[in-house]
C-alpha positions in Angstrom: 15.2 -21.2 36.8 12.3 -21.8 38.9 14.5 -22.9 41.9 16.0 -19.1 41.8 12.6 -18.0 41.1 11.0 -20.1 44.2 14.0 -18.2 46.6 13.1 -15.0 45.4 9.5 -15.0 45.7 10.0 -16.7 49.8 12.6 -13.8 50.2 10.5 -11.1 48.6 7.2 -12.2 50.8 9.4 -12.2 53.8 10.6 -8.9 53.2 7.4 -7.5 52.8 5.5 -9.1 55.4 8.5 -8.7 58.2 8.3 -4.8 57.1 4.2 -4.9 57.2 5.0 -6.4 61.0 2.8 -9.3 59.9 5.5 -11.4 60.9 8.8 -10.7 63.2 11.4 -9.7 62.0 13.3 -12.8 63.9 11.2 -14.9 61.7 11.9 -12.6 58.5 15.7 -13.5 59.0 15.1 -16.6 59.5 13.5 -17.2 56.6 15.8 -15.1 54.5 18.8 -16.8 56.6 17.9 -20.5 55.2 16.9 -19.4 51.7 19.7 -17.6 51.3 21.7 -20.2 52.6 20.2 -22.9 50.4 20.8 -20.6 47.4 24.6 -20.7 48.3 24.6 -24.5 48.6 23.6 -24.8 45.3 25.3 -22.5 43.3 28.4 -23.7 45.0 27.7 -26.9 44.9 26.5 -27.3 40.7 30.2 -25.3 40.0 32.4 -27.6 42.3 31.5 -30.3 40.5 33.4 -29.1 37.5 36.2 -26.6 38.9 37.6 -26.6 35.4 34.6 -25.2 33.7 34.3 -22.9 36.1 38.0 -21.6 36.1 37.7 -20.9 32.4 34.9 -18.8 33.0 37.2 -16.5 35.3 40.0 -16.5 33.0 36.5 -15.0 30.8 36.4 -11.8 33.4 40.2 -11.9 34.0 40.7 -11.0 30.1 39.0 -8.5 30.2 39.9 -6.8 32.9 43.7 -7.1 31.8 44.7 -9.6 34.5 46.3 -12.2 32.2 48.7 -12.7 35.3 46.3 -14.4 37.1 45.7 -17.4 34.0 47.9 -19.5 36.8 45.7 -19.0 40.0 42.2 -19.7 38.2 41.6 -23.4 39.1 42.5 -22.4 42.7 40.3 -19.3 42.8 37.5 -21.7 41.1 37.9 -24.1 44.2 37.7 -21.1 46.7 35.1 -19.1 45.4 32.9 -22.4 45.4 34.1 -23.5 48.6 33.7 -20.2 50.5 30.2 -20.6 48.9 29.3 -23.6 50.6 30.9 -22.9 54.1 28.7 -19.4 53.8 26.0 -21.1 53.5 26.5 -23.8 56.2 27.4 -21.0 58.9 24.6 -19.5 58.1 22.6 -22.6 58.5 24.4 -23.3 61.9 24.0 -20.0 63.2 28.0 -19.6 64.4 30.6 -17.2 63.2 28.0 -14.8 61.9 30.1 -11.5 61.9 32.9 -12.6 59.7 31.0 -15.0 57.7 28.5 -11.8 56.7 31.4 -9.8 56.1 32.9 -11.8 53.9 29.1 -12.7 52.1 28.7 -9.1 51.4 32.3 -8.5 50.1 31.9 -11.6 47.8 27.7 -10.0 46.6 29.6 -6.8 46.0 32.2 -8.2 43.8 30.0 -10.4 42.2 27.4 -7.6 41.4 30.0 -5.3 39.7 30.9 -8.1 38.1 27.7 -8.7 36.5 27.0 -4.9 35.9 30.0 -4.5 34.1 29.4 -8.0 31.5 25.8 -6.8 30.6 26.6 -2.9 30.6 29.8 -3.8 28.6 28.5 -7.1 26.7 31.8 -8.2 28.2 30.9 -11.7 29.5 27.5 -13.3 28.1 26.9 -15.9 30.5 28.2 -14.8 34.3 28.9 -19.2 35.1 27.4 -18.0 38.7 25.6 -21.7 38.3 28.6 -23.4 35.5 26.9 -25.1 32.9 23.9 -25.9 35.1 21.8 -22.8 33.9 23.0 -20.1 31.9 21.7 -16.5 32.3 21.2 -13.4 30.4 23.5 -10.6 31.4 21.4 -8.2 32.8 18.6 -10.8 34.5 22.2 -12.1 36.6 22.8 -8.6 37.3 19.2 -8.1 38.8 19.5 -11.4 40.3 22.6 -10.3 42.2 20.9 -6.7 42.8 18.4 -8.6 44.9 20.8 -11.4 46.6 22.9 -8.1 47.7 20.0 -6.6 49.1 19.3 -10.0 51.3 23.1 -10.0 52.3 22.4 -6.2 53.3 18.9 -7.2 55.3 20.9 -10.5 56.9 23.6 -8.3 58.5 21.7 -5.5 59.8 19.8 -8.1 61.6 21.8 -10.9 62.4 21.7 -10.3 66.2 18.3 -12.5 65.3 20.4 -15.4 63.8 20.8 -18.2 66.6 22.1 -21.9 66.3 20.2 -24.2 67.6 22.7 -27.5 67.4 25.8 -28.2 70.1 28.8 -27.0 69.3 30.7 -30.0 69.6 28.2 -31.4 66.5 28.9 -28.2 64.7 32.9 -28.6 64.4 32.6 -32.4 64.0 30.4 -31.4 60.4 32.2 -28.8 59.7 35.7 -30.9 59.7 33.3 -34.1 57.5 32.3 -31.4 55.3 35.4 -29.8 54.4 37.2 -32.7 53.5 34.1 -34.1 51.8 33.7 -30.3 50.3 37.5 -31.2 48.7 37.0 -34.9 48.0 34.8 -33.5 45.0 37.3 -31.2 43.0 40.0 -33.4 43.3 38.1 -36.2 41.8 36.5 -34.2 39.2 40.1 -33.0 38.3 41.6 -36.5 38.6 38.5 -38.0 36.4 35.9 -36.5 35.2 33.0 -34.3 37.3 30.2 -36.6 38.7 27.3 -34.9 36.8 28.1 -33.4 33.5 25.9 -30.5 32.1 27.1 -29.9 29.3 26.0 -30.6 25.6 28.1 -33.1 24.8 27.4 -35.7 28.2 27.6 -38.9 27.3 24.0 -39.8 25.7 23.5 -36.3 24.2 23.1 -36.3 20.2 25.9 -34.1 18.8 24.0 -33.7 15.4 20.4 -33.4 17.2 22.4 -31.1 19.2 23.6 -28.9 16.5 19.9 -28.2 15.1 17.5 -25.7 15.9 14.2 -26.8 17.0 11.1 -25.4 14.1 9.8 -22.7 16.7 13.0 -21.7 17.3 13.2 -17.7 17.6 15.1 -16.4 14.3 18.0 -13.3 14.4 15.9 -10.3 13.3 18.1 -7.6 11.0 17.4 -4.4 9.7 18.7 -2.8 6.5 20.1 0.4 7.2 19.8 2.9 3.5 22.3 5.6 3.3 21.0 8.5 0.3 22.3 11.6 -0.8 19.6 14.4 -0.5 20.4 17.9 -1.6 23.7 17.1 -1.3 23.6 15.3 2.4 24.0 11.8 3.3 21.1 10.8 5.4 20.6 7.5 7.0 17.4 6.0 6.7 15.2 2.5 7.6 13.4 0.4 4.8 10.4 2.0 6.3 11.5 4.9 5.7 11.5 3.9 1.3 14.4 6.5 0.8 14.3 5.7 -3.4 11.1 7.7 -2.9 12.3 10.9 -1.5 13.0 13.9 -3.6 15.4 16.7 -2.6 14.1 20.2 -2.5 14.8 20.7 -6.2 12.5 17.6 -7.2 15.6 15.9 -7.8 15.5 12.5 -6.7 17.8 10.7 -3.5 21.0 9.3 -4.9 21.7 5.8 -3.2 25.1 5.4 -1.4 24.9 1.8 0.4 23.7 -0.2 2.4 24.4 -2.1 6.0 22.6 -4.5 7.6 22.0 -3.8 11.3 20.9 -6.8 14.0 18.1 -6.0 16.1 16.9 -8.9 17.9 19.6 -11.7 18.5 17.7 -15.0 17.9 18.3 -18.8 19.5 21.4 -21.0 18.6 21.6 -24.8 19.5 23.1 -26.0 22.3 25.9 -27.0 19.7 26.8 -24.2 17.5 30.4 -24.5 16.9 31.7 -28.6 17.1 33.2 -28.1 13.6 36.3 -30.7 12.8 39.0 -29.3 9.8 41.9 -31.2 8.1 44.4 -28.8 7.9 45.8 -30.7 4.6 43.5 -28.8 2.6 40.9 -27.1 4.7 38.0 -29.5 4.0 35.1 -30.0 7.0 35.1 -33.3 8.3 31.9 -32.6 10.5 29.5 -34.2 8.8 31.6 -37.3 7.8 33.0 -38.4 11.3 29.5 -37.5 12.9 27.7 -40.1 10.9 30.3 -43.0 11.5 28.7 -45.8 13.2 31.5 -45.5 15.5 34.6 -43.9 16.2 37.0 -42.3 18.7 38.0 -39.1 19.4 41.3 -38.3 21.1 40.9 -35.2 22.4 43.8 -32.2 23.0 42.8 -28.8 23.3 46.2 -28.1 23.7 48.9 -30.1 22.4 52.0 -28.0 24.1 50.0 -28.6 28.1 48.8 -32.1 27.7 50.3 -35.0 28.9 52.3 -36.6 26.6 53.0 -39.8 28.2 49.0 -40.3 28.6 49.0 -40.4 24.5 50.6 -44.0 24.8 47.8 -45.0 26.7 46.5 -46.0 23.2 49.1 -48.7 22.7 49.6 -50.1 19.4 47.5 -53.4 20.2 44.7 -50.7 20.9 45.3 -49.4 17.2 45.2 -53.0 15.7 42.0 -54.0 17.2 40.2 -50.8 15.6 41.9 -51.6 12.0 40.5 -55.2 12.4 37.4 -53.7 13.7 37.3 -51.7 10.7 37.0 -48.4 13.5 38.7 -45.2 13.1 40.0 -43.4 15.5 41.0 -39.9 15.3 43.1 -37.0 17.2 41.5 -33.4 17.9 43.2 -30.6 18.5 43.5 -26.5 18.4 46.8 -27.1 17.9 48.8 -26.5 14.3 50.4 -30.2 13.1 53.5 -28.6 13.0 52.9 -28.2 16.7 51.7 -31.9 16.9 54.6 -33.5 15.4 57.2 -31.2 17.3 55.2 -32.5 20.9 55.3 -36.2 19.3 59.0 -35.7 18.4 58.5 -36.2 14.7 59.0 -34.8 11.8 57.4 -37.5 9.7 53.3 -37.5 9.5 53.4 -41.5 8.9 54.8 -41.4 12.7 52.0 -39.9 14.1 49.6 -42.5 15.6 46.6 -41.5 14.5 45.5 -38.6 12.0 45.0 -35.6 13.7 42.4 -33.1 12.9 41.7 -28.9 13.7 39.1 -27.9 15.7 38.3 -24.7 18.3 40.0 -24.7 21.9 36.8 -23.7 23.8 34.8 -26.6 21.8 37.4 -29.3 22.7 37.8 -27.7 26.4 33.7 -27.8 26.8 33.8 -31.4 25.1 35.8 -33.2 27.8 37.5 -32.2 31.0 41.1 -33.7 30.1 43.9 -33.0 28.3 43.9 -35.6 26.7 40.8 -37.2 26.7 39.0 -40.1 24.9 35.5 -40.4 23.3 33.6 -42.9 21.3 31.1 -41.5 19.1 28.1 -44.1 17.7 26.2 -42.0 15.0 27.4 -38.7 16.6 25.6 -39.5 19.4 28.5 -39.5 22.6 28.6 -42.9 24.1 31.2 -42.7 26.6 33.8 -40.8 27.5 37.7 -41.3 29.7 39.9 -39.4 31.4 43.5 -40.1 30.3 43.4 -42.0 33.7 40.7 -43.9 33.2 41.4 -45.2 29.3 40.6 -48.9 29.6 43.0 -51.4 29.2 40.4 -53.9 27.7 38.6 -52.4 24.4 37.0 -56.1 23.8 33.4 -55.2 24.9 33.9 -51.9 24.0 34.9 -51.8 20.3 32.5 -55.3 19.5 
């Protein structure tokens, strides 16, 4: 937050001192030019690192708009959008292709600032991903946020004839070829492992219990009882303040009482882990608790059972399974998906046939907890110790499990 606070406040003194003619307005650009690109760099750069993340957040807007049809094209759109982001930004740093690039800027600002009107207005979307997991942002404070970044795009191509590069050409194309290829080297990874930095909650040292408590200060949801009385044969609605059971009609008679709702007001903090919940489906008791303070197990992780990788399951081979037994370790599948569903991928109709016991738990939890399908995790004391991609399950658990 205070980066986007420190662009503002250069772009804002800028605008007002290139306006005041303090300054030129070739210096005004200038400034807003490189802030402005920097901006882009960043919020490009923070959701390439985990395309995935980001893709869910558009299948978020896509939803709601009705576009279900697009589901399929959401990991490439995340990979453009972020990518078109950088290269914005790098143009704009080089000084070259400034009419289309600024075209293109203010069609993306316009999109995206509908975009965020619509979630706040609507309460459609509560966190607009513009930075991924990096830093989330209050509907309407994105909106404004975008208000002024359109504003910027506006000021940047009314006077771009100010925008010069000052590096050879020749240099230009070479680091524009290095960074493309450099740009792409860091989705495919990220898609192939796991992302390089991981912001979320559950990153490997992160406390899932600490994690799922609310710090004492911690700002409370405020309600509101709402009091619904009959008075001279009306129903009126009234607040507590309002003490209703003290009202008399116009006959002296007193208010009858109808019901009563309960109305939030002010919506107060949640942890940064409000919905890691683990069910057995056998008989709907919560494992939460239990697995959480295990000294150590491991999760085997399917949002999906029906789109995961099937093959990647016998990653954890059967002299994987002994070594936990002997290490008295458990290890545990997670999934969104029904057992029925699990058995039927596994080609078995017989629960002693499935590997590993398999437990219920929410799709967007298990999606947010690792970016694989499937994916491993060894918890110590709920605390996340390490996590693999199906490609990267190690072959020697030695070290690992003593």
């Amino acid at each position: 937050m205070i980066f986007l606070i420190t662009i503002f406040i250069i772009q804002g003194t800028a605008v007002f001192l290139g306006f005041l003619k303090v300054i030129s307005k070739k210096k005004m650009t200038n400034l807003l030019r490189f802030s402005y690109a920097i901006f882009l760099l960043f919020s490009g750069f923070v959701k390439i690192l985990d395309p995935l993340g980001f893709s869910y957040k558009l299948q978020e807007y896509f939803e709601v708009f009705n576009m279900e049809w697009l589901f399929p094209w959401t990991l490439f759109l995340s990979i453009s959008i972020c990518v078109l982001e950088i290269f914005i930004g790098f143009f704009l740093i080089y000084g070259v292709h400034l009419k289309k690039i600024l075209y293109c800027n203010l069609i993306l600002m316009i999109g995206f600032t509908f975009l965020t009107f619509y979630s706040a207005y609507f309460d459609a979307v509560t966190d607009c991903g513009c930075f991924g997991d990096f830093m989330k942002m209050e509907p309407w404070f994105s909106f404004k946020k975008d208000v002024v970044l359109l504003i910027v795009s506006l000021l940047l191509f009314y006077y771009q004839q100010h925008i010069k590069s000052f590096l050879k050409i020749e240099f230009i194309n070479r680091s524009l070829i290095i960074l493309f290829f450099g740009t792409l080297f860091i989705p495919v990874y990220s898609l192939s492992h796991l992302p390089f930095i991981d912001f979320r909650a559950y990153k490997i040292g992160n406390s899932i219990i600490e994690g799922r408590q609310l710090p004492e200060n911690a700002q409370k949801d405020v309600y509101e009882d709402i009091w619904y009385y009959e008075i001279d044969g009306e129903l009126k609605e009234f607040s507590t303040s309002d003490e209703p059971w003290n009202i008399q009609g116009k006959d002296g008679s007193p208010a009858i009482f109808k019901d009563r709702s309960t109305k939030l007001l002010l919506k107060g903090d949640e942890p940064p882990i409000h919905d890691f919940d683990i069910i057995n489906q056998f008989d709907n008791i919560d494992m939460t608790d239990s697995i959480l303070n295990l000294d150590k197990v491991f999760l085997m992780i399917s949002y999906d059972i029906q789109k995961t990788n099937i093959e990647a399951h016998s990653l954890i081979t059967d002299e994987i399974l002994n070594s936990l037994v002997l290490k008295d370790i458990p290890i545990y599948g997670l999934s969104s998906s029904s057992l029925n569903e699990i058995k039927n991928s596994f080609g078995s109709s017989d629960d002693m046939l499935l590997p590993y016991e398999y437990f219920l738990m929410d799709q967007i939890t298990l999606k947010t907890i690792i970016r694989s399908n499937p994916g491993l995790v060894m918890l110590q004391k709920g605390k996340v110790s390490e996590k693999w991609h199906w490609r990267d399950i190690p072959e020697d658990w030695s070290e690992i499990i003593n």
